[in-house]
GUGUSE-353048 format. One record per residue (C-alpha): residue number from 1; residue in one letter; x negated, y negated, z. Coordinates in steps of 0.001 Angstrom, whole numbers. Example, Ala and Ser with C-alpha at 12.3 -4.5 7.8 and 13.67 -1.06 7.14 Angstrom:
GUGUSE-353048
nr; rest; u; v; w
1; A; -12300; 4500; 7800;
2; S; -13670; 1060; 7140;
This chain:
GUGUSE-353048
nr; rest; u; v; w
1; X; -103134; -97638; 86539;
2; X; -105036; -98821; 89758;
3; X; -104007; -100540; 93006;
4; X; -105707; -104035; 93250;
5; X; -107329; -105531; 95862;
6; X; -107276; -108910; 97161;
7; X; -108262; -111354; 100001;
8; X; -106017; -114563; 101483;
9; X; -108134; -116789; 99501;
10; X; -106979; -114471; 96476;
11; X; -110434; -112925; 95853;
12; X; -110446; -109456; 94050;
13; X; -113769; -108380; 95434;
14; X; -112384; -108877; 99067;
15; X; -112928; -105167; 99987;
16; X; -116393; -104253; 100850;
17; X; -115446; -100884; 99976;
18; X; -113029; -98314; 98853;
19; X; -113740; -94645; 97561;
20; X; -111427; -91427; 97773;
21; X; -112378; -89188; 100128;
22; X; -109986; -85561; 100738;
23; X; -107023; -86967; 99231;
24; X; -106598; -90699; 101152;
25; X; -108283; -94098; 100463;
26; X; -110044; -95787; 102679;
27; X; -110347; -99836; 102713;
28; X; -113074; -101746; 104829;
29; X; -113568; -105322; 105305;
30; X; -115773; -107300; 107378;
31; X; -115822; -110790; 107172;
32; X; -116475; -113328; 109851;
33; X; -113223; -115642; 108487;
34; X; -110401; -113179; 109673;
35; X; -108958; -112718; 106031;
36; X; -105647; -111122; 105042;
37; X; -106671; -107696; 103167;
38; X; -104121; -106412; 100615;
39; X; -104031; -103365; 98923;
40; X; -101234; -103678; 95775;
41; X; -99659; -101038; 94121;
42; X; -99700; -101351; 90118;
43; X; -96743; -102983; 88659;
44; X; -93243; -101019; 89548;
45; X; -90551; -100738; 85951;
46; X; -88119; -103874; 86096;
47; X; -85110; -101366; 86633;
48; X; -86181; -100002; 90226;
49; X; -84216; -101741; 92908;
50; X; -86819; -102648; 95460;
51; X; -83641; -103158; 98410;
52; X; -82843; -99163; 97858;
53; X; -86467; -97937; 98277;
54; X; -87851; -95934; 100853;
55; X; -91688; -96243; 100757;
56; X; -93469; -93350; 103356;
57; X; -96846; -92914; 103873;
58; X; -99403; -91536; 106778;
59; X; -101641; -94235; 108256;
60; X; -104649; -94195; 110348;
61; X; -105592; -97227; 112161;
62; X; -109062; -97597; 113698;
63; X; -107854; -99641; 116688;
64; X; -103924; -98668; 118207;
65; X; -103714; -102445; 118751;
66; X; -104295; -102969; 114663;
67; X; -100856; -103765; 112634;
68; X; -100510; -103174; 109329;
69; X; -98022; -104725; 107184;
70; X; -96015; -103517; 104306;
71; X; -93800; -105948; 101956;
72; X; -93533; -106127; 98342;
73; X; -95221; -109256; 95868;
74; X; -94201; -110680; 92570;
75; X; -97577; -111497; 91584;
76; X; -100502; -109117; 92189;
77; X; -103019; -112113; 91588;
78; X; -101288; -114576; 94077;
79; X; -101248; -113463; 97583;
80; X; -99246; -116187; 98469;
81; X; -96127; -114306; 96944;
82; X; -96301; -111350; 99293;
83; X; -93054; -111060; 101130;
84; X; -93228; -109018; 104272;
85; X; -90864; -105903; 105416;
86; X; -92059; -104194; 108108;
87; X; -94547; -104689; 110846;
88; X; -96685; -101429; 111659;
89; X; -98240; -101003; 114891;
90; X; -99011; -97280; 115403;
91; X; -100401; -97260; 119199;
92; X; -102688; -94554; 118232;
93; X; -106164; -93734; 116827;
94; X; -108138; -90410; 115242;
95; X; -104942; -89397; 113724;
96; X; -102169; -90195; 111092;
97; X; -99055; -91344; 111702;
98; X; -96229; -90712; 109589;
99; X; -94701; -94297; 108579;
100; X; -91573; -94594; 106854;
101; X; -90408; -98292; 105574;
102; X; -86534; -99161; 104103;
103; X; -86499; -102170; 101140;
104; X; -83953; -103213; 103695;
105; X; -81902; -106507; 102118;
106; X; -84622; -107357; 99469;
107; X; -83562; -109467; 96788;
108; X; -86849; -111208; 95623;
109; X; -88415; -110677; 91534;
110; X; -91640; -108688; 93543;
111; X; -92667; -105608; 90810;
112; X; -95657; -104415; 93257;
113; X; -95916; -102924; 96965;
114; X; -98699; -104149; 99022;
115; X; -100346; -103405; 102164;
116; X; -101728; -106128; 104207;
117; X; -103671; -105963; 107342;
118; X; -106051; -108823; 108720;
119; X; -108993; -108915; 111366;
120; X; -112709; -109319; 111118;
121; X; -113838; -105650; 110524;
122; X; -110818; -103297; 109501;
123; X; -110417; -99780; 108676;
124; X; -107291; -98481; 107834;
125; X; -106465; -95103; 105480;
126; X; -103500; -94435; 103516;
127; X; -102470; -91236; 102443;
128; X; -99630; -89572; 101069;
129; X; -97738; -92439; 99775;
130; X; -94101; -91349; 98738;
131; X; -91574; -94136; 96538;
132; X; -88076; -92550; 96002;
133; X; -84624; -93893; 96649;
134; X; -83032; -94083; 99572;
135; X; -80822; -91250; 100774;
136; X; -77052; -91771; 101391;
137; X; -77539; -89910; 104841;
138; X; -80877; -92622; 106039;
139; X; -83422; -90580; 108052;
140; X; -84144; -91627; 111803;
141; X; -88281; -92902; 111867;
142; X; -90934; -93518; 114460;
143; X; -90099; -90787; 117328;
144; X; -92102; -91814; 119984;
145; X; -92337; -89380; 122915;
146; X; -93219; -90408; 126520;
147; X; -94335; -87936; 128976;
148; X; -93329; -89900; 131868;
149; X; -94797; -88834; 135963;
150; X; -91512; -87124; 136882;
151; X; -91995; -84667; 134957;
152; X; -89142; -85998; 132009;
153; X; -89341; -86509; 128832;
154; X; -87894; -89566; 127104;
155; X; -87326; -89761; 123121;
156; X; -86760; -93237; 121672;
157; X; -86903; -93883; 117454;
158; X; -85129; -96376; 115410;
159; X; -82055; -95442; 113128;
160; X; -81566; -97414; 109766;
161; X; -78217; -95299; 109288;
162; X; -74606; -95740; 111025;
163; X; -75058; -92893; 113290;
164; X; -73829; -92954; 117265;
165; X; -74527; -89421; 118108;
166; X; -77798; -87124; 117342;
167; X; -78513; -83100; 118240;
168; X; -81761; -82792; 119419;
169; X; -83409; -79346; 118990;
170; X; -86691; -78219; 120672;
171; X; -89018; -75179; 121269;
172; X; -92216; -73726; 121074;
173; X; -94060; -74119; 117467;
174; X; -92326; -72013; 115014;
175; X; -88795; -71589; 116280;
176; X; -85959; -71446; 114014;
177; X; -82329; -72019; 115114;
């Protein structure tokens, strides 16, 4: 089954154009109106739990300042019923960046994930989208590393789990502890 594709004004031909191209999608829209884009997933089996997913994908925005969202929608056909989950705001262009969103507290009827971005000319890839469960031991996500001018190093990522301690191992590519 396919993804769909719509605009805010609920539009299926909203994307000027999509094609496969080594292994990710690629959406673009240009319009002068600022629309919401969506991407939707097809329709997920009435069993899965959408609160204990863990959706992960690698996303390239065209602009750092872009921001893609991610939520989850009831009705593929109504855009109106997208509920949001996570804000994505990579900082970075010409190169994925490894995204991983939690269901989180969830507890709408939404069978379908959707990505949503909006501005006047957009280009955002997808690739690699992973759907499993979530793990009992939740994963720290979004490392960001600054370089800063005294010549430190500072780590900062967000953790979805109960942890209050980490071990953080480094070394040149390759190493092995």
């Amino acid at each position: 089954t396919c993804w769909s594709l719509k605009n805010s004004q609920n539009n299926s031909t909203a994307i000027d154009s999509i094609y496969n191209s080594d292994n990710y999608y690629r959406l673009y829209k240009y319009n002068s109106n600022n629309q919401k884009v969506y991407a939707i997933t097809p329709k997920f089996d009435n069993n899965l739990s959408f609160n204990n997913l863990i959706i992960e994908f690698d996303l390239y925005l065209n602009n750092p300042t872009d921001t893609l969202y991610v939520g989850f929608m009831a009705d593929p056909t109504d855009t109106s019923t997208f509920v949001i989950i996570r804000k994505v705001t990579t900082g970075f262009t010409n190169r994925f960046h490894h995204i991983v969103v939690m269901g989180g507290n969830y507890t709408g009827t939404a069978r379908h994930i959707a990505f949503m971005i909006q501005k006047s000319a957009v280009v955002f890839l997808i690739d690699n989208v992973k759907i499993s469960a979530l793990p009992q031991c939740l994963p720290s996500v979004d490392l960001n590393v600054k370089y800063n001018t005294n010549g430190t190093t500072s780590l900062n990522w967000i953790d979805y789990g109960s942890a209050n301690n980490w071990e953080i191992e480094y070394g040149p590519s390759g190493f092995t502890h």
